[in-house]
C-alpha positions as CSV (number, residue, x, y, z in Angstrom):
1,X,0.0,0.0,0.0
2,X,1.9,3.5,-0.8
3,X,1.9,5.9,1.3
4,X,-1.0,8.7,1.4
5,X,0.0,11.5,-0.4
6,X,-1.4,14.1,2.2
7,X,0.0,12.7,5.4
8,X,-1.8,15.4,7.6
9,X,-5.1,14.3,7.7
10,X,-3.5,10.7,9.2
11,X,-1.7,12.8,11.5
12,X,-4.4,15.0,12.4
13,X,-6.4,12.3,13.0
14,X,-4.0,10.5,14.8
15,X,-3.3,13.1,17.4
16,X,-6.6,13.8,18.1
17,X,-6.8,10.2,19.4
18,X,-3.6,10.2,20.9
19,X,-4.8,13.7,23.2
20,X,-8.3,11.6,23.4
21,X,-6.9,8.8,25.3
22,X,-4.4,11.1,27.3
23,X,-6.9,12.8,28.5
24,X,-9.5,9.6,29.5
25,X,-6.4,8.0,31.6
26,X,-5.4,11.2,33.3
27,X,-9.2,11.7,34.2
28,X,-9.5,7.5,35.3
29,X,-6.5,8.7,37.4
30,X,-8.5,11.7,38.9
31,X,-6.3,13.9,37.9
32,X,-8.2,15.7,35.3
33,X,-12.1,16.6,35.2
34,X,-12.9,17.3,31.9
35,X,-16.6,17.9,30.1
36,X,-16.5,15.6,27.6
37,X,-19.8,16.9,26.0
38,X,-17.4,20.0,25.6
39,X,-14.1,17.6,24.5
40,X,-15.3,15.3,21.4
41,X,-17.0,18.3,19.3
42,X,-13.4,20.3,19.9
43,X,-11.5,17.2,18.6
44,X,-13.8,16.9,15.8
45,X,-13.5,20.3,14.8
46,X,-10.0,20.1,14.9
47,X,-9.5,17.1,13.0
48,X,-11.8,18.9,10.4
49,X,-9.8,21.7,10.4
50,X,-6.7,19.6,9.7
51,X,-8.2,18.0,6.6
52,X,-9.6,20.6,5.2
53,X,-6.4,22.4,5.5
54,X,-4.7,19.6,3.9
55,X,-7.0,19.7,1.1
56,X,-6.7,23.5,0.5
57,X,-2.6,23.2,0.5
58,X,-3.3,20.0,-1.8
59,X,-5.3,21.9,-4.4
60,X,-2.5,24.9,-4.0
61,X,0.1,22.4,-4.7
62,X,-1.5,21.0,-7.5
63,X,-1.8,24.2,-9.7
């Protein structure tokens, strides 16, 4: 399988998840109290943002 040819989105993606889970085990641990009804829409606007950036410079790039 190549490799994408926009790694961002994968990335983005990827470290949404990564700050996801951080943030789960640290509240599991009681050492964070977080609103998650507040946390999933602001990863999901941010992983949009990443793609959609990655898009945009893909369409630049293309020209």
């Amino acid at each position: 399988m190549p490799a994408p040819e926009h790694p961002a989105p994968v990335l983005g993606a990827g470290l949404a998840i990564l700050l996801g889970g951080v943030a789960l085990l640290l509240q599991e641990l009681d050492l964070l109290t977080l609103r998650w009804s507040l946390v999933l829409p602001v990863i999901l606007v941010v992983v949009g943002l990443v793609v959609a950036l990655a898009g945009v410079a893909g369409t630049a790039r293309g020209r």
